[in-house]
N, C-alpha and C positions, 0 to 999 in steps of 0.2 A: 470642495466641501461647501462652500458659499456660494456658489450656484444651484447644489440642491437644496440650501435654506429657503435661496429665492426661489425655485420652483414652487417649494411647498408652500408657502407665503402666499405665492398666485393662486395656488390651487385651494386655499382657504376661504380666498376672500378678503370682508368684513367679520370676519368670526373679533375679531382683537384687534387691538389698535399698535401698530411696527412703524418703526423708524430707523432708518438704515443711515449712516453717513461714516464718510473714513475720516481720517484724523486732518489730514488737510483741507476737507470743507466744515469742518465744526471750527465756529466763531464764537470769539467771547468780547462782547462789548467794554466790559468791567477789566480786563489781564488781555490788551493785545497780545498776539506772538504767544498766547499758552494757551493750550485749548485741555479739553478737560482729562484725557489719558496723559499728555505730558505733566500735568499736574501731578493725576495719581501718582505715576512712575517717580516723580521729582520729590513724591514724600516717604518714600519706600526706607530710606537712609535715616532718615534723625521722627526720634519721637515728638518733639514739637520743632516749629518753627516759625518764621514772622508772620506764616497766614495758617498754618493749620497746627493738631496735635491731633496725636493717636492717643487712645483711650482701649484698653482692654488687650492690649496687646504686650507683650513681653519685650522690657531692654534688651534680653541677651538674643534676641532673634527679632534683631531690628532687618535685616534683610532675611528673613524667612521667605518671601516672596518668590517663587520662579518668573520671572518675567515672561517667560514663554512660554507659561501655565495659562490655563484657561479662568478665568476671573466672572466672577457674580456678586457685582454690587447693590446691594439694597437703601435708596436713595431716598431723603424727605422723609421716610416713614418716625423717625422719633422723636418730633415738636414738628407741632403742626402749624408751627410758626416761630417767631423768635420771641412772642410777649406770651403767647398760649402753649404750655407744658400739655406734649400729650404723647401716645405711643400709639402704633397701627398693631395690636395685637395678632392680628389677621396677616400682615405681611413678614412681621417677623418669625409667626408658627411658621409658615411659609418656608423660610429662607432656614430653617433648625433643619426642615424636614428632607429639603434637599440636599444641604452640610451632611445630615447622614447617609443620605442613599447616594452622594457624590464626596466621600472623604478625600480625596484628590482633587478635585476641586478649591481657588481660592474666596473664602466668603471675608467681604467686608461690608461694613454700613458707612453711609456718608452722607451728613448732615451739612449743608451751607448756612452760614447767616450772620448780619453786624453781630448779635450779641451771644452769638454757638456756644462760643467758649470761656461765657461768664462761668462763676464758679454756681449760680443756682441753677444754670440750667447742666452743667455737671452734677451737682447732687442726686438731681432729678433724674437724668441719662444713670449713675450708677447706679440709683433702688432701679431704672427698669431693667438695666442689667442683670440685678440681681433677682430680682421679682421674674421675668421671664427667664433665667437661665439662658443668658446670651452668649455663648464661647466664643463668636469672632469678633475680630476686632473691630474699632470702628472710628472713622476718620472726618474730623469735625476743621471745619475751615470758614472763614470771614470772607472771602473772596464771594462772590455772587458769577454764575454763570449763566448763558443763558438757555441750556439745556435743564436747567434746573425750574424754570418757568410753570410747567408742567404738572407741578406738585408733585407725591409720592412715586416713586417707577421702581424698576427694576433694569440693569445695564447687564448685559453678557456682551462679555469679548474674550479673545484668544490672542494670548500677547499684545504688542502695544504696534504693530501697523496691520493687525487687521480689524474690519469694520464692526461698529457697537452695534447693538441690537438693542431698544428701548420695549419693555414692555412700561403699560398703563398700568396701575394700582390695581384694577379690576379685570388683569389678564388672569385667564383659567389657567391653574396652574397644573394641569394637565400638560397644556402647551408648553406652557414654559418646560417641563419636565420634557417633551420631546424636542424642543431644542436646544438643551442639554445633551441628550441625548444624539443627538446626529453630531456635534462638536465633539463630544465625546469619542465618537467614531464606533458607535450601536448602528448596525444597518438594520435594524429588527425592533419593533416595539409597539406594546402592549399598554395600548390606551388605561386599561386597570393596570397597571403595575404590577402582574400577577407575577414577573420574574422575579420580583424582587423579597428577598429575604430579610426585611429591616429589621427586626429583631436583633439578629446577628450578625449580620454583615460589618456595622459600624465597629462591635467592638473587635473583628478580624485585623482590624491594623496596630491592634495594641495599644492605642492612644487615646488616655481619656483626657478631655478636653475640657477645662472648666473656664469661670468667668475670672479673668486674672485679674481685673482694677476691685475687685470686691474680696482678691487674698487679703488685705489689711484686718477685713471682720472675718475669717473664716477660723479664726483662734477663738471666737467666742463662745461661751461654753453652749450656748443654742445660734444657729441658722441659717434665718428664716423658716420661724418654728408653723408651718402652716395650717395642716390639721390637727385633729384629737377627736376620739373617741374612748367609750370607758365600754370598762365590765363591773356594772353595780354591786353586785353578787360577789365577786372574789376583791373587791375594793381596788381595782387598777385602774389605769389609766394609759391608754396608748397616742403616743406625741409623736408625728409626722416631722422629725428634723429634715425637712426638705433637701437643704442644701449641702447637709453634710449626708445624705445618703443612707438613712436608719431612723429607725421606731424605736423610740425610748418607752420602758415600761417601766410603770412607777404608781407607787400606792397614794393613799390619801394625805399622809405625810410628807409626799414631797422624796419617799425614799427611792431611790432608783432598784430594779428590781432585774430588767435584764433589758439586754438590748440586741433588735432584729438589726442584723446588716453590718459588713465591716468596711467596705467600699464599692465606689461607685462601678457602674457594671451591669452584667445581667448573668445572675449563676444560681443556682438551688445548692441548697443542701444546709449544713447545720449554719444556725443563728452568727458562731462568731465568721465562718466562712463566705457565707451567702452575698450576692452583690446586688447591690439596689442602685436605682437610678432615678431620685427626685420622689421617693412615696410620698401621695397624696394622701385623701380621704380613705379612710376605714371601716368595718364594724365586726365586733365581734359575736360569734355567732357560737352560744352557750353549749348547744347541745351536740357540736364538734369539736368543741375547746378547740377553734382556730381562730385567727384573725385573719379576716379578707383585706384586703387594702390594694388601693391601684397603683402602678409603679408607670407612673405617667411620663418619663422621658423613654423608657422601655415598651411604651405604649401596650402595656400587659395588666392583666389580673394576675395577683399571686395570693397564696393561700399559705398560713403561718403556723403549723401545725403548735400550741402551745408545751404540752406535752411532752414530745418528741424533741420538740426545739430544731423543725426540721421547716424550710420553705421549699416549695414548688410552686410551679407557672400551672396557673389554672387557662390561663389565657395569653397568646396564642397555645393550643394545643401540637405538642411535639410529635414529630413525626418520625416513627421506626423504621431505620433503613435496613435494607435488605443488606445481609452480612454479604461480603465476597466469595465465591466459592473457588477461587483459583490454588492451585497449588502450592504458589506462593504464599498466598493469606495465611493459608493451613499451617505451612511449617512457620512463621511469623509468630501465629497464635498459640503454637504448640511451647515455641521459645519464651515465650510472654513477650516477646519484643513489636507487636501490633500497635501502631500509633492508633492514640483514641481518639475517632472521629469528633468534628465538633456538632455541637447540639444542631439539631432541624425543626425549623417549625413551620407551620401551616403558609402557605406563602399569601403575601399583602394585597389586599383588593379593597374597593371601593366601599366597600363594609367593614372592612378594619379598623380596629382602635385605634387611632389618632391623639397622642397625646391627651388621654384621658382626665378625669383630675378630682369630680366630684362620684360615689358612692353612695346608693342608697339600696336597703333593703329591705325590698318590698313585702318579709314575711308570708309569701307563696312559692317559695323556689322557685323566685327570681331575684334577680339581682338587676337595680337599671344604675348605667354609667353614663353621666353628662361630661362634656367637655366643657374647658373653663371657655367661657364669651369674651365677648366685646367689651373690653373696658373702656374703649376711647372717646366715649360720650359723644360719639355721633362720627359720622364722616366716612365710615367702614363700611356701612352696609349692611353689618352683618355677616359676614360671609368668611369662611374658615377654612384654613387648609385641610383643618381636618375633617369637616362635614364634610362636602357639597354644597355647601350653601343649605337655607334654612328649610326651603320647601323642593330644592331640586330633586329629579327622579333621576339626572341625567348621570349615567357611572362615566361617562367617558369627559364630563366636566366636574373638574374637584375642586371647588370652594369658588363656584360660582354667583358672587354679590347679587349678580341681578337677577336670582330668582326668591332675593326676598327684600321687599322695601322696610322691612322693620329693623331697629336699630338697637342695639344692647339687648339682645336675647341669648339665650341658652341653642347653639347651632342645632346640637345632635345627642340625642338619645340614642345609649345602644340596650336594648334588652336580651339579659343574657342567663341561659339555664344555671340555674347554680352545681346540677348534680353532675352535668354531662360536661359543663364548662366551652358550652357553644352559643351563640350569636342568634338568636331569634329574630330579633324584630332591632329594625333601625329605622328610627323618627325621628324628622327633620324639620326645624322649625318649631319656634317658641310656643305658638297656641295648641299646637296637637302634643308638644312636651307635658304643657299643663293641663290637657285634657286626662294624661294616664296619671301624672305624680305630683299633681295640684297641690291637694292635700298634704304631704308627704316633704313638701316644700314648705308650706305656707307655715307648717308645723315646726319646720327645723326655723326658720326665719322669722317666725313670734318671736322667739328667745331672745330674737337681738333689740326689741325694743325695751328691754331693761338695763340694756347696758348702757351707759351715761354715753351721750353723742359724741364727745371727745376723745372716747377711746378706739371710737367706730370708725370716726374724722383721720386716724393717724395711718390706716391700715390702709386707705381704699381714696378714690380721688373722689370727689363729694358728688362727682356727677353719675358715680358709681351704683344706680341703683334701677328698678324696672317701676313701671307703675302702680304703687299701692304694695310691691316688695321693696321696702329700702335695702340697700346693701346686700343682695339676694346672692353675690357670688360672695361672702362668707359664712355660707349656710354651711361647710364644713368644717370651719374653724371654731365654733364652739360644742359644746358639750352638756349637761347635764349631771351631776356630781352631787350625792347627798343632799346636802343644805346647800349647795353653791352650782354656779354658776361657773363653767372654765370657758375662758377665751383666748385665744392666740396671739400675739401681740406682737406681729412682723418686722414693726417698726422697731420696739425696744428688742426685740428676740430675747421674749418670755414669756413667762403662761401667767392668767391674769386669775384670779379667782373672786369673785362677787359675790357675797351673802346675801341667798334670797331674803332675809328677814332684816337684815342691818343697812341691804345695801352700801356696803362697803367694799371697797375694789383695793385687793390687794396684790402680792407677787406671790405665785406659787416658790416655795425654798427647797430645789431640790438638791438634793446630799447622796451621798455613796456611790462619787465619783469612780470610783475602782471600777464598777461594773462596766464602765465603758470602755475601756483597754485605753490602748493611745490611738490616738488619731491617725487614720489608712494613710496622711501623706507626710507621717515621719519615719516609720522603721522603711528602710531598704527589703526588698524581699531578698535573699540570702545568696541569689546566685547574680545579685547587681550590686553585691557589697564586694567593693576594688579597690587596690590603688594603682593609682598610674603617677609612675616616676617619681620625684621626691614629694609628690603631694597627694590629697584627695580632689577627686575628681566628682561631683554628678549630686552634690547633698552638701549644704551648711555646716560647718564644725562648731561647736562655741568651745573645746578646751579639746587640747589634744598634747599628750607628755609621754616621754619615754625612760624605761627604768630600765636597772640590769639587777639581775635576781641570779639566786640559787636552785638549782631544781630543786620539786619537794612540791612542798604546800605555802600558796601562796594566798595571804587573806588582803584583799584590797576595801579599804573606807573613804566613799566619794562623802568629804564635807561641799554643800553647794548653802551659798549665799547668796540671796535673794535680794532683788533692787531693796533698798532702805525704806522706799517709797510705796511699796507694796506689802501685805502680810498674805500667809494660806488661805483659803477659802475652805481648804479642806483638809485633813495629813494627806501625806506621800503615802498612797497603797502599793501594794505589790501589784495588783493587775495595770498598773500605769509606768511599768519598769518592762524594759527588755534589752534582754543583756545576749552575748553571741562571743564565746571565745575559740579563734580560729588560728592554724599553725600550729605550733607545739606545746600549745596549753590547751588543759578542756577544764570546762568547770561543772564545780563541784555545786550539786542542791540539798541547800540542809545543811546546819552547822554541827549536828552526832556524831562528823566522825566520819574518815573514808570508809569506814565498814559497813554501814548503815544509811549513806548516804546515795542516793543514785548518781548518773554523771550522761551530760551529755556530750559523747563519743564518737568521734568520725571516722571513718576507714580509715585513714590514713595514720590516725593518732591512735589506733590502736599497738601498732609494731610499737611504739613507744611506751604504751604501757605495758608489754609485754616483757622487755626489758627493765623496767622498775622494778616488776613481779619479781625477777627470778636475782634484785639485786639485797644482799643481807645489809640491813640498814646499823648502821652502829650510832653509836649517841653524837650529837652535834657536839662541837667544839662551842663554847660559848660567843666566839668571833662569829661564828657561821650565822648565830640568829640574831635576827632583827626583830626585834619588838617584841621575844616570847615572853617577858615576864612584864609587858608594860600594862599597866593598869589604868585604865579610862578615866580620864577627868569628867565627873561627875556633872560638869557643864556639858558637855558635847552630847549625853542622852534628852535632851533637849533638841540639837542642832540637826535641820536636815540633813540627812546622809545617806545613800546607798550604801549596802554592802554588797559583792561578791567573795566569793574565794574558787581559787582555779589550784589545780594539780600540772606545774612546771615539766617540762622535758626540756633538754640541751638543742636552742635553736632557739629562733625566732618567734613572736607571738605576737596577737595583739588582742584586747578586748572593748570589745562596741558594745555603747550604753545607750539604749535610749529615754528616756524618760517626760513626765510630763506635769506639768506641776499647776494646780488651779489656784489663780493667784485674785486680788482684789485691792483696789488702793487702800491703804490703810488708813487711820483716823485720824493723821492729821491734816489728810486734803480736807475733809470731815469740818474739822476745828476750823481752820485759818481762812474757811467759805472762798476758796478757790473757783474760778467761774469753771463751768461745765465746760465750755470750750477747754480751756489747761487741762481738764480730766482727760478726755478723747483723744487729745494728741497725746499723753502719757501713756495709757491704753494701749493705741495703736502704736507708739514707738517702742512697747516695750517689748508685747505679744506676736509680732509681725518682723522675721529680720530680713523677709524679700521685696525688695522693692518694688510698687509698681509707678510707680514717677509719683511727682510731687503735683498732677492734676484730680490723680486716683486718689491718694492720701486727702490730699482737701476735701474731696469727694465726700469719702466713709464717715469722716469728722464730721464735717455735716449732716451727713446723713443720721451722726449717734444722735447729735443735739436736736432733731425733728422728736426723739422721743422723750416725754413726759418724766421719765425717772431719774432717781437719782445716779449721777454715772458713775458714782462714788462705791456703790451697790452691784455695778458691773461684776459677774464673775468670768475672766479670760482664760486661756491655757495660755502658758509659756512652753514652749517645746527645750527639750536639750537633746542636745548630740554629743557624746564625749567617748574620745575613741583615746587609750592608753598604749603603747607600743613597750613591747616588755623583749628583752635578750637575755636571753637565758643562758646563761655558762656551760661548761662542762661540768660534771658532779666531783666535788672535792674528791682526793682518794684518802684515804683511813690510813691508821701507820703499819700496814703491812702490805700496803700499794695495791690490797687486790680487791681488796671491797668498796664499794662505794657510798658516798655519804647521803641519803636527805635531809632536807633541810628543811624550817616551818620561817618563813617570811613573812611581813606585813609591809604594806605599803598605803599611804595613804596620801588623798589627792585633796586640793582644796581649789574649786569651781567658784567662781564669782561671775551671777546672772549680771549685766547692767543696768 
């Protein structure tokens, strides 16, 4: 296999700059006796130690590693030094895009330096985390080697005795894609990438992959809230929650109104089902009551039918596979038993969406989509994974630097039909970008100079801007609104609203949390809800109790009590409850009465309702019931509480609660002027029960205190999981031994949040 690397290396040339050595001629002046793969291997076992820590990576899959997996280490690219904070935008797109088209593949980053692993250049490491959406991990060490000399690289190796391969910062990542590809053990390959189904192939392994040192804020009731666009006319507002994977829609008040997306992914169909992946920029387009918006880690257009409450991919366009005509198929399809193929799309070339991000529309049926640029205030080139570079023509070189010397531009424009949902024109490079949507720019980018420079200052690194455009890549994070001004405020994750006439900068308050359901990574999906052996297994518990009941009718009341420290930010809705009773209780919806009331019913629990039906119920003995004539202390209609009620059978049960509660420190942190720091740690200890070490935690903390607000004001989710284990008796028998008894039950549970 590494002989035909080196072949093709010879046969190259000078195209790129390679470097080959095995593990026994790589020297380190700084760690005689460690060279730099025993290193890596050496940290595979503990998340931190006397020279490095892992960042972004999970305690419970401290060896997740194959050792005799193939490895792609992306090197130097996030501080461009140990005094200067910066990020290679341009290599990190890079290494996402590979992570997809190679999920078997292992991606890490790895930064050396005396001061790596201070806690500000941590801070800064997790906003770019969370700012570029980085899923791999990434391993930061004080140690100095001397392969690291170099600056920015990129390392492929294949287990730990055979030889590195260094590409340079400015290798075509073409190349690097074909020597992935021969490691891989691909004898076949296709300079455009035309095999490739990126769309869908990623989410074929089942595994969505997020940024784990930034789980601490992912309970916050927004983000990284990144775009917004409105509809003047029906008075909404549509909010790009990045990171959580959905468009929040919400009127002038601040009320929530409905919400696009339930998790991250890539799937059409109705509003609460549909899966997004990081939507970006938006607009709504009146006279199809849809919203356009780009779904930028899904590198797609999608189209948001309002009406309907229906999403579909406008871009790439799907492709109809021919049915099978075999005999088999036939009788398959006749059975209904035909597995449903998975979706098809247009396959990946040198013209494809690339991590899309900004949206504009151009009012001629078209539609132009920019990718997000260069933010790293020089040193990059310019050059994008996802263009070609700024002015290249060349398809068989993708995100080639040196065919553009300009620095922090806009890569690539794709111009695209709105009716037909295809690809017109692609333009490369900043000056022919502003030649077609100059205008159309300059316009959305006026806005921002009304907004006070501090607000501007929190969002973006200050070197963040083009000439004579300040701050030009948050030209789609504000809006336009009546008398006001909205802007996105990443840093605090919240929407800001400025009166054009008072110039007043205040928080948008938004309310009627119910609309959002709970959160895609707390209920279980119903066929991964288990237990194994005397525990649970795969999900966080916080109360878990077990009862023995009567058959009959069983009414349960969760009292839950909330840290001291905290008050509601909103009541407990019903759309922020989900409740599942599984084994031999089903429950009941609607308190009218089993007559009137629907139930949801399993195969399996029907035999047992069947036998209820046909049993003549006689009067309960007053011993049998529990709680029937207990009348509610007049305090507790105050007190957060759940209710269920379930209909009992003789056996086993259990009932899973999930819920979700929008909490906010209360006013005595308020009173007693508590520094913001104590808020953030309270915040994060309260809202967050998964760990991601205590470098990550420092992390997020910091990261709250970079924003301007009061953290007091903060509104979080708290998650619950509360699972009740119920055994159910055999049913009393009556005094002529033949009839059976039911019975009406109450049980009540009382949950103390920490």
């Amino acid at each position: 296999m590494w002989e035909k690397i080196n072949k093709s290396i010879t046969e190259r040339g000078n195209h790129a700059a390679y470097r080959f050595s095995t593990v026994s001629e790589t020297s380190h002046e700084s760690s005689p006796g460690v060279d730099l793969l025993t290193f890596f291997e050496s940290t595979f076992d503990e998340l931190e130690g006397p020279y490095h820590c892992w960042l972004n990576k999970h305690e419970e899959s401290k060896d997740s590693f194959n050792r005799d997996g193939i490895f792609f280490v992306l090197v130097g690219a996030f501080f461009e030094d140990s005094s200067i904070l910066g990020c290679d935008h341009v290599m990190v797109e890079r290494v996402k895009f590979l992570q997809q088209r190679y999920p078997q593949v292992h991606f890490f980053g790895f930064q050396t330096g005396s001061s790596v692993c201070s806690v500000a250049n941590q801070t800064r490491l997790v906003q770019t985390i969370m700012k570029e959406y980085i899923t791999f991990p990434i391993l930061l060490s004080n140690k100095n080697f001397s392969e690291m000399t170099n600056g920015a690289m990129y390392i492929l190796f294949k287990g730990f005795r055979s030889p590195l391969l260094y590409h340079e910062k400015r290798a075509d990542l073409g190349m690097i894609n074909k020597e992935l590809s021969i490691i891989w053990g691909q004898q076949s390959f296709d300079l455009r990438m035309q095999c490739v189904d990126l769309c869908v192939s990623f989410w074929q392994t089942g595994v969505i992959k997020e940024p784990h040192v930034c789980s601490p804020l992912r309970n916050l009731l927004l983000y990284f809230p990144g775009c917004i666009s409105v509809d003047e006319s029906g008075n909404r507002l549509f909010l790009s929650d990045n990171n959580h994977h959905r468009i929040i829609i919400f009127d002038g008040d601040g009320k929530i109104l409905d919400c696009i997306g339930s998790s991250p992914g890539f799937e059409d169909g109705e509003f609460e089902s549909a899966k997004l992946l990081r939507p970006a920029a938006s607009f709504y387009n009146a006279a199809e009551d849809c919203l356009y918006f780009v779904d930028s880690e899904n590198h797609a257009i999608r189209r948001a039918n309002m009406e309907r409450r229906i999403i579909e991919t406008l871009y790439p366009a799907r492709v109809t596979e021919k049915k099978s005509s075999s005999v088999w198929s036939w009788i398959l399809d006749k059975l209904g038993m035909e597995r449903e193929s998975v979706p098809k799309y247009e396959e990946f070339n040198s013209e494809s969406l690339v991590f899309p991000w900004h949206l504009i529309d151009s009012r001629n049926n078209d539609i132009f989509i920019i990718n997000r640029r260069d933010d790293n205030g020089g040193g990059s080139g310019g050059g994008s994974a996802s263009s070609g570079g700024c002015a290249g023509d060349n398809d068989d070189r993708i995100g080639d630097p040196n065919d553009c010397g300009c620095e922090q531009c806009f890569e690539t424009l794709w111009v695209m039909d709105l009716a037909f949902g295809e690809i017109k024109e692609v333009v490369r490079g900043f000056p022919k970008i502003m030649e077609i949507c100059e205008q159309m720019i300059i316009e959305k980018v006026s806005f921002l100079n009304r907004m006070p420079c501090n607000w501007l200052k929190q969002g973006v690194d200050p070197n963040y801007s083009l000439e004579g455009l300040p701050y030009v890549g948050l030209m789609s994070s504000l809006a336009t609104f009546q008398q006001n001004m909205i802007f996105c405020d990443t840093v605090g994750q919240r929407v800001l609203k400025l009166g054009r006439e008072s110039g007043v900068v205040s928080d948008f308050k938004l309310s009627n949390f119910g609309i959002l359901g709970l959160p895609y990574w707390l209920p279980s999906p119903l066929e991964r809800v288990f237990v194994g052996g005397d525990g649970f297994r795969g999900s966080h518990i916080d109360h878990l109790q077990c009862f023995s009941v009567l058959p009959g009718k069983c009414e349960i009341r969760v009292n839950i009590d909330i840290p001291e420290d905290t008050e509601l930010a909103a009541p407990l809705q019903e759309g922020c409850i989900w409740r599942q009773a599984r084994g031999s209780a089903t429950e009941v919806l609607g308190s009218e009465g089993l007559a009137k009331s629907a139930e949801k019913v399993g195969v399996a629990q029907q035999w047992f309702d069947d036998l209820d039906n046909l049993v003549i119920s006689a009067s309960a003995p007053e011993s049998a019931v529990l709680g029937d004539n207990r009348t509610p202390d007049q305090n507790l209609q105050d007190e957060l509480h759940i209710e269920c009620t379930l209909n009992t059978s003789p056996g086993t049960s259990e009932v899973i609660i999930y819920a979700v509660l929008y909490l906010k420190l209360n006013r005595t942190w308020n009173s007693c002027g508590d520094h913001q720091e104590k808020k953030a740690a309270r915040i994060i200890e309260i809202s967050n029960h998964e760990r991601s070490g205590k470098l990550g935690r420092d992390g997020c903390i910091q990261l709250m205190l970079e924003s301007s607000r009061d953290l007091g004001e903060v509104i979080f989710m708290k998650p619950l999981h509360l699972r009740i284990r119920l055994e159910c008796l055999d049913h009393p028998k009556a005094e002529n031994l033949k009839d059976m008894i039911l019975t009406n039950s109450s049980i009540e549970v009382n949950v103390s949040l920490f």
